[in-house]
C-alpha positions as CSV (number, residue, x, y, z in Angstrom):
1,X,37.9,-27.5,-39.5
2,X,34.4,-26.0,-39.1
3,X,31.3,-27.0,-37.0
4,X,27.8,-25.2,-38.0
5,X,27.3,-22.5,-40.1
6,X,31.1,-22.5,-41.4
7,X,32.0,-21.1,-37.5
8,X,35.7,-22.4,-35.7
9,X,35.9,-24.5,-33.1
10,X,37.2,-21.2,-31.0
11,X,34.2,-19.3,-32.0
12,X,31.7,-22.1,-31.0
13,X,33.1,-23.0,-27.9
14,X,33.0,-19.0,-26.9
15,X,29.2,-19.0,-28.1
16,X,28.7,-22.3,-25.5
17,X,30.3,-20.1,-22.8
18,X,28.1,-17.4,-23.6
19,X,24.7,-19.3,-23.5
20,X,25.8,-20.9,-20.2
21,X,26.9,-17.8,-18.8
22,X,23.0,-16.2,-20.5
23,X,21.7,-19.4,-18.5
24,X,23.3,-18.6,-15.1
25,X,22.2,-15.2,-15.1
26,X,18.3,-16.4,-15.8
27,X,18.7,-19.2,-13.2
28,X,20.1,-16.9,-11.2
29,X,17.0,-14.2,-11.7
30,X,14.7,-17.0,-11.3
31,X,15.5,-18.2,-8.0
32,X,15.5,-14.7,-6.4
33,X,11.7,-14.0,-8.5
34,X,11.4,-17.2,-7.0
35,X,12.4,-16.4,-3.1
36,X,10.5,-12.5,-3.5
37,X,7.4,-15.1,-4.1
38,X,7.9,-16.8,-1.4
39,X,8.3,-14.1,1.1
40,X,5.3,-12.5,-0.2
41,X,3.6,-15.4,0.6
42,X,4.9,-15.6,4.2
43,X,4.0,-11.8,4.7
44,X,0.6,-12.9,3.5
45,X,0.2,-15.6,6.0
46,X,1.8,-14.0,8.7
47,X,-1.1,-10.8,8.2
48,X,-3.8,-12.9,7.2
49,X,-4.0,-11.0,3.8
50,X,-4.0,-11.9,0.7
51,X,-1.7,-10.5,-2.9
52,X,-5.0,-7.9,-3.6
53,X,-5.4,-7.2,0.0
54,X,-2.0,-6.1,0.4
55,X,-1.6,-4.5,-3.5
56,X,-5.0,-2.4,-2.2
57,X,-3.3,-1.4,1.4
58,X,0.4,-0.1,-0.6
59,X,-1.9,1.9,-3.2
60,X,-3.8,3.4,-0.4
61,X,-1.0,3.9,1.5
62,X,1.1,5.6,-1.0
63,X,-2.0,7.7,-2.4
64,X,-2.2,9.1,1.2
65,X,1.2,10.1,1.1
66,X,0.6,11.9,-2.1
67,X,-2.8,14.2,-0.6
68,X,-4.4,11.3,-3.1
69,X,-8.2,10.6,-2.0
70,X,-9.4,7.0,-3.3
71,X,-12.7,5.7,-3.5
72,X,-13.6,2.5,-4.2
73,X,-14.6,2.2,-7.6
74,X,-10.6,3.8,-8.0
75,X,-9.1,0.9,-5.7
76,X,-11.4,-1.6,-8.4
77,X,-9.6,-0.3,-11.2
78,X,-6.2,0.0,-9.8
79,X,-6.4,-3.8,-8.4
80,X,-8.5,-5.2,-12.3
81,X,-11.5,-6.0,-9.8
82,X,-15.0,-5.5,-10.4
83,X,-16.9,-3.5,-7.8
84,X,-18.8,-6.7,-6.3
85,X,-15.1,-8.1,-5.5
86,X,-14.2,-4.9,-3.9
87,X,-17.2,-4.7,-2.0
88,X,-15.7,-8.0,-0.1
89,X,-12.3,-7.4,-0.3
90,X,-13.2,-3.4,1.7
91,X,-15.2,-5.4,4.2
92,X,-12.3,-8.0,5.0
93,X,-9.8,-5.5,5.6
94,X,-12.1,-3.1,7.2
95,X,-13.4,-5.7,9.6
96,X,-9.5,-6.7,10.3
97,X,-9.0,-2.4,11.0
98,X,-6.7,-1.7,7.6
99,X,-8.9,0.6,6.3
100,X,-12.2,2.9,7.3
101,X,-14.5,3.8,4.9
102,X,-15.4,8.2,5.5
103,X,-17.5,10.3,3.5
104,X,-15.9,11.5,0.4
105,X,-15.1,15.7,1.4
106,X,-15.6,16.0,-2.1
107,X,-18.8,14.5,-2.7
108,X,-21.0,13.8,0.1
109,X,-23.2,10.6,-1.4
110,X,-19.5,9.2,-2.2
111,X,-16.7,7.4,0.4
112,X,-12.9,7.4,0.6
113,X,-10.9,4.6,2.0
114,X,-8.3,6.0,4.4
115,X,-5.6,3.4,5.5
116,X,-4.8,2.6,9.0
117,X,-1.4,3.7,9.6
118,X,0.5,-0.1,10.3
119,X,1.3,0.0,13.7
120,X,4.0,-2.8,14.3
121,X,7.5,-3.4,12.4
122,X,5.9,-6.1,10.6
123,X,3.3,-4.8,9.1
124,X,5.0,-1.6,8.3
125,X,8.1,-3.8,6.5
126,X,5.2,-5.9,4.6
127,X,3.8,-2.7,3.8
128,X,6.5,-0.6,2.5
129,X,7.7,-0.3,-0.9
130,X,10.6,-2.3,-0.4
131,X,11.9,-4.3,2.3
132,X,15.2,-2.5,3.9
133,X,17.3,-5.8,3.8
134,X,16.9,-5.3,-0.1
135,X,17.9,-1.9,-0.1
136,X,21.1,-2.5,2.0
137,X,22.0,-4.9,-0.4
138,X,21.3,-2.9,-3.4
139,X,23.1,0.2,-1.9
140,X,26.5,-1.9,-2.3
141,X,26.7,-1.5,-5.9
142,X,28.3,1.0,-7.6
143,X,26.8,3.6,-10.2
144,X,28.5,1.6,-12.8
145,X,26.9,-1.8,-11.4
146,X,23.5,0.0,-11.4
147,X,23.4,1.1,-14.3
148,X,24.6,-2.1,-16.3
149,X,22.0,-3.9,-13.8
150,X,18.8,-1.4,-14.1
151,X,19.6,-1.8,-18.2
152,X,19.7,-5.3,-18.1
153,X,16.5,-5.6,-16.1
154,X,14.4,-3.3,-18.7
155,X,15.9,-4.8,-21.6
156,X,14.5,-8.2,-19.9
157,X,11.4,-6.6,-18.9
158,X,10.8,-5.2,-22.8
159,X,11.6,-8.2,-24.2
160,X,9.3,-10.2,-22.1
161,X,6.4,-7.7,-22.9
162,X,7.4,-8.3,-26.5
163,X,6.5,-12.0,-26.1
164,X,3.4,-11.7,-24.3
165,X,2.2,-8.6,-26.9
166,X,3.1,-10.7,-29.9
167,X,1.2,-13.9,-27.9
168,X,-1.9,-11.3,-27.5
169,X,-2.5,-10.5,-31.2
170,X,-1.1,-13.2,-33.8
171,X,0.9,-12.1,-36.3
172,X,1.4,-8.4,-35.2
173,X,4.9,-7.6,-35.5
174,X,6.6,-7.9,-31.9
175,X,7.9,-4.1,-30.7
C-alpha cells in the first residue's frame, strides 16, 4: 500500500512527526518573540520611552563605549528617521535627562549627544544589551547546544530575509 506520491505508510507517518515536531519548534520561537515583545513593552512603560527612544539611548550608549561621537543627523540614520523626527525625539529625552546635547569637539557649528549614564538597576537592565536573566539561561547550554541553536537561528533568519527580499522585487530569484 502507498499514500501520495508512491510514499509508505512508515515514511508518511515519519514526515507527519516531522512537520509537528517543525511546528512545535515555531510555536515554540513564537511565544518567546512573543514574551521579548511584551517585556519590551513593559520596560517602555515603566521609563516612559518609547521602541526609538530606547533603540537611540542603546546606540548612544554603546557608541560611547566605543570613543564613538554621534551627532544627530547620525542617530536619524541609525534609527530610519528624518531629522524633524529627531529633532522631537532629542527634545523628549533631553527634557526627561537621557541625553545632553554639547558642541561637537570636532566641529564647533555641530553637536554630539552624550548619554546620561542610567543611574538605577532598572534603567541600566532596560538599557543593556541583554537582560542577565537571558544570559543565565543561555549560559546552560553546551557548545554543542549552541552551536546547533545559533545555526538554526541564522538559517531561520536567512530564510525569512529570503521571503521578504523575494516580496520586495517580484520575480527576482530569492537568495
Amino acid at each position: 500500500m502507498t499514500t501520495e506520491k508512491g510514499s509508505t505508510p512508515a515514511a508518511s507517518g515519519r514526515a507527519d512527526a516531522e512537520r509537528r515536531r517543525a511546528l512545535d519548534v515555531l510555536e515554540g520561537l513564537r511565544s518567546y518573540l512573543v514574551a521579548e515583545s511584551e517585556m519590551q513593552r513593559r520596560s517602555e512603560k515603566s521609563m516612559n520611552l518609547t521602541v526609538n527612544d530606547i533603540s537611540a539611548l542603546r546606540y548612544l550608549l554603546r557608541a560611547r563605549e566605543r570613543g564613538i561621537a554621534v551627532g544627530p543627523k547620525e542617530l536619524g540614520d541609525y534609527l530610519g528617521i528624518q531629522s524633524s523626527s529627531i529633532t522631537v525625539l532629542l527634545d523628549r529625552l533631553e527634557k526627561a535627562g537621557h541625553i545632553r546635547r554639547e558642541p561637537s569637539p570636532f566641529d564647533r557649528r555641530a553637536l554630539i549627544i552624550v548619554p546620561a549614564v542610567p543611574t538605577d538597576e532598572l534603567h541600566r537592565a532596560i538599557l543593556g544589551d541583554v537582560r542577565e536573566e537571558l544570559v543565565d539561561i543561555a549560559a546552560t547550554l553546551d557548545d554543542d547546544q549552541a552551536r546547533t541553536i545559533i545555526g538554526f537561528l541564522d538559517r531561520l533568519r536567512d530564510a525569512t530575509d529570503a521571503i521578504d527580499d523575494a516580496r520586495a522585487h517580484p520575480g527576482r530569484p530569492g537568495r
